[in-house]
N, C-alpha and C positions, 0 to 999 in steps of 0.2 A: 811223406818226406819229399824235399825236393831232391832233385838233381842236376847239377850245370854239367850242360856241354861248352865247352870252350870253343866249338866252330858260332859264329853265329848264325840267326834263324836266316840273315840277309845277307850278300857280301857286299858289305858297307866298306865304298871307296872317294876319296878326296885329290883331284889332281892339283891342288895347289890351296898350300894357309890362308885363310880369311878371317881373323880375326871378326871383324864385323859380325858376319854370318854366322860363326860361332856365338857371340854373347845374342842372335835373334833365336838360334834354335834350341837356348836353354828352354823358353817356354816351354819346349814339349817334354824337357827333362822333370823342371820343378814347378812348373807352371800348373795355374788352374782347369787346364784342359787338355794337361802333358800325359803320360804314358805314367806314370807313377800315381795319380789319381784315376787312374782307370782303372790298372792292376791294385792298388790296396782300397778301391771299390767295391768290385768286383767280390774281390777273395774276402772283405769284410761280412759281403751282402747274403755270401753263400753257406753260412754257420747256421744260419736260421732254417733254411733249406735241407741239412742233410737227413736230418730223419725225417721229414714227411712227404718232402718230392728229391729224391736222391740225382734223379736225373736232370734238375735243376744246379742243384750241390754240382755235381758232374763237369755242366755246360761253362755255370761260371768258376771254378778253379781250373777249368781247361784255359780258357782263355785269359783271367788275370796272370795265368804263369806265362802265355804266349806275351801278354803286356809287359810284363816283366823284362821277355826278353828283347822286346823294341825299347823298353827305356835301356838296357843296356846298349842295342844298335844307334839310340840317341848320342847316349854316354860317348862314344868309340867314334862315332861323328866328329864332334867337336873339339873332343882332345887331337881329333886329326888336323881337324880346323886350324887349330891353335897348334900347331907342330912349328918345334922352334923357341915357347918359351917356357922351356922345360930346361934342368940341369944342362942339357945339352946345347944350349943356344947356340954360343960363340962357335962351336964347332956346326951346330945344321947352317946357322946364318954364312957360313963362308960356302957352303955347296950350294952348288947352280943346281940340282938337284927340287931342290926346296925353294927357292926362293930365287929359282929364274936368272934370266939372263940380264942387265943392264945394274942399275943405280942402289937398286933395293935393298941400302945397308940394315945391319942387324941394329942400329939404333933406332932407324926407320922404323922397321917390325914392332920395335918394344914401345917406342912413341903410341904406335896405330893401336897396340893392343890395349897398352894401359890405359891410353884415354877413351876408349869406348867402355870397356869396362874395368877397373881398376882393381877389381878383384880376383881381376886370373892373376896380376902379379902377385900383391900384397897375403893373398889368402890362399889362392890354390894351389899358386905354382904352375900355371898354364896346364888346369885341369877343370873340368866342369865342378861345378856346385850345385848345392842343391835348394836352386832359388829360380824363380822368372826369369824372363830377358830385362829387366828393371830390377833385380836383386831381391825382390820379393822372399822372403826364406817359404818353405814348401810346409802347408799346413793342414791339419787333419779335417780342417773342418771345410777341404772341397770334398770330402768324402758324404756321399749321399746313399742311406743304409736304412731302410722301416721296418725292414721285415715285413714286408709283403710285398710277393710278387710282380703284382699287376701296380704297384708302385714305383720298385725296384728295377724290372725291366722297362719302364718307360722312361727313368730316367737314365739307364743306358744307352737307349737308343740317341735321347737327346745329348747323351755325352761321347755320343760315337761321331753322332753329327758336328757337336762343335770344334772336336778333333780334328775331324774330318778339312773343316772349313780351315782351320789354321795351317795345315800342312799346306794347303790351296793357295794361304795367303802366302807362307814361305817362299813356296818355291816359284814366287814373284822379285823373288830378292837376292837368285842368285843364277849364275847362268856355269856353273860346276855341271858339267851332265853327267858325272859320279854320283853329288850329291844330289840333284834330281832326279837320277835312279833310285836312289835312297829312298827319297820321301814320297816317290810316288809307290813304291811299295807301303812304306807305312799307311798312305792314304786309301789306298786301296784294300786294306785291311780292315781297315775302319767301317769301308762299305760292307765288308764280309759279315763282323760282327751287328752291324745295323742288323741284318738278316733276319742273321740267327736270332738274337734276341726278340725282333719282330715274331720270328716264327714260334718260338718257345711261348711268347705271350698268347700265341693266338691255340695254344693247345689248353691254356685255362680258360675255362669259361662256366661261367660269365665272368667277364674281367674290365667290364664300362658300367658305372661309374668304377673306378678305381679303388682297390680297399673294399668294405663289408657292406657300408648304409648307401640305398640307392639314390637319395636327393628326396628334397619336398617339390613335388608335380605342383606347386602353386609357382615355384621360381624358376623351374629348372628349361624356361624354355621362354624365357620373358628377354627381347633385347631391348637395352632402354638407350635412346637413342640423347647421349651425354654430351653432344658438342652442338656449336653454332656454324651455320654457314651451309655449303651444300653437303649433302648427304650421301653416302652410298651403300649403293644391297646390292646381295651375294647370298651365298646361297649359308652365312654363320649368320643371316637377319630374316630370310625369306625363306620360303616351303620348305620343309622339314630337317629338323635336326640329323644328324649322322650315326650317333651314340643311341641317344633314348627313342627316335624317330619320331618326334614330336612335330606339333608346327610350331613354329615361331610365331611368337605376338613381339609384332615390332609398336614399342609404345613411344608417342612424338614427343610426348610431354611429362618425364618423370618425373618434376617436381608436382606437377596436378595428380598424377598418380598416388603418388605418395602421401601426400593431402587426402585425399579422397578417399582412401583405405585405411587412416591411419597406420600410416607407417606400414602397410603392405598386409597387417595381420587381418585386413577383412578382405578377404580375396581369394577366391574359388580355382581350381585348376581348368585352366584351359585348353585348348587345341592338345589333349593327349588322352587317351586311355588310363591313364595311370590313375587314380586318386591315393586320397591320404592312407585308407584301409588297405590297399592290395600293398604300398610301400612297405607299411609297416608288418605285412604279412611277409615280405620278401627279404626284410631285413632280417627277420628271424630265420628264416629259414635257411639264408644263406650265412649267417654269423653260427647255427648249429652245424652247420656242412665245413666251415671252414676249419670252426674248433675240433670239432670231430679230426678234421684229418689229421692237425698236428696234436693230438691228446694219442691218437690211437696207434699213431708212430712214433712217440717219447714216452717209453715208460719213466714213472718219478723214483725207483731205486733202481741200487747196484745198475747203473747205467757206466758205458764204455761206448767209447766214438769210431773203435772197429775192433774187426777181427782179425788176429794171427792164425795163416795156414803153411802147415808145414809143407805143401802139396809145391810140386816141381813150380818153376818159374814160365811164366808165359812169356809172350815174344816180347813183353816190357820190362820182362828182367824185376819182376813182382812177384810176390807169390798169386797164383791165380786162385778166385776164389769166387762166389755163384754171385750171379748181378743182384742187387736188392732193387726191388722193384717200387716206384712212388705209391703213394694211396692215391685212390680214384676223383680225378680233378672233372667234375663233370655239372 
């Protein structure tokens, strides 16, 4: 179950309307890289998780509900943003309170607001929506879900990170030092979760390549060097890879390559240990380990997603009851 506290997780404050500001910080409402695609990320990704690594299940419903509640600290933002064209107008627009000392009439305000986005009038009622900073409507398909872990967590990370980077770009765009206390909390969060996720991936293993099948050792370590003009190395074209530890074969000329192998399929593995026999020994090995785990923590009848204990409440105000422990991710 869930449960709302009505304090929020932040004390989210606004010293003065900015329309503007308001229709840029929908992004993080309904946007592709908002707090609403995190949190129904998140809590999507973690269904598949609960019987076979519980304390997976655990990490991500902890924090898509902490998501949840920055997209509410978003929410409460903006409508602050926008305070004034709400029911209340004609009466906030006459107090200095709101809208300052000088010139700044209340048809002013509704000019500024409507023509940035015309939606807080006609449609919200000088309330957020649930669309981008461009009216985008919010759509299921930012939600990124495999079911596998070492999938799953890396694409969190990337989506911690590009959260990350927007609340960076925001708080370029407003010199509010309420709401820059705001979002540098939200951003700062974002680092948190990086972490964790970081850290949680790094207790499966093996988890490079990503998913069950390791690569074919004839490709997995070939850069082909695809443009004209000067060229540059680094260490993703020269001495060894990071993942598989392989060396790199930097090829000058992929079309004669290509030529010359027909089409790549007469071509031997290079600069690695690995060949085609031990892959396909590792593919098995590790696709019976993975199935195993989730076969041996989902029984296929009379299945139930938890247990009721009548046993006193712990300090969460739950019933308390024994940790279930992951199967051996090793």
């Amino acid at each position: 179950m869930f449960y709302h506290s009505k304090e929020l997780q932040f004390k989210a404050r606004v010293s003065r309307p900015d329309p503007r500001f308001a229709r840029l910080l929908l992004e993080q409402f309904g946007g592709g890289n908002g707090e609403l695609k995190a949190a129904m990320q998140y809590f999507v990704q973690a269904f598949a998780c609960h019987n076979p690594y519980p304390d997976k299940y655990d990490l991500l419903m902890d924090i898509a509900t902490e998501e949840l509640g920055h997209l509410e600290i978003v929410g409460a933002t903006i409508q602050m943003l926008l305070a004034g064209v709400n029911g209340n107008l004609k009466d906030a627009a006459e107090r200095n309170d709101v809208f300052g000392e000088g010139d700044f009439s209340k048809d002013d305000f509704i000019h500024q607001a409507f023509s940035i986005n015309p939606q807080f009038g006609v449609i919200t009622g000088g309330g957020p929506r649930l669309t981008d900073s461009n009216g985008v409507p919010w759509q299921g398909s930012y939600v990124n879900a495999n079911s596998d872990l070492t999938v799953d967590l890396r694409s969190n990370i990337a989506a911690e990170s590009r959260a990350k980077i927007v609340y960076e770009y925001l708080m370029q765009f407003t010199d509010d030092k309420d709401v820059l206390a705001t979002l540098n909390f939200l951003l700062t969060r974002e680092v948190a979760h990086f972490q964790q996720f970081e850290a949680a991936l790094d207790t499966i293993q093996p988890n490079f390549p990503p998913g069950v099948l390791q690569s074919d050792p004839r490709y997995s370590n070939i850069y082909s060097n695809h443009s004209v003009g000067d060229d540059a190395r680094g260490p993703w074209n020269e001495g060894r890879s990071t993942g598989l530890d392989e060396e790199w074969i930097y090829v000058e000329d992929p079309c004669r390559q290509v030529r010359e192998t027909d089409g790549l399929t007469r071509i031997e593995p290079q600069g690695t240990s690995r060949t085609l026999a031990s892959v396909r020994s590792d593919d098995r090995k590790l696709a019976k380990e993975r199935s195993r785990e989730v076969r041996r923590a989902t029984p296929e009848r009379n299945l139930e997603w938890c247990e009721y204990s009548p046993a006193e409440n712990d300090k969460k105000g739950t019933a308390s009851r024994s940790r279930r422990r992951p199967v051996e991710q090793d």
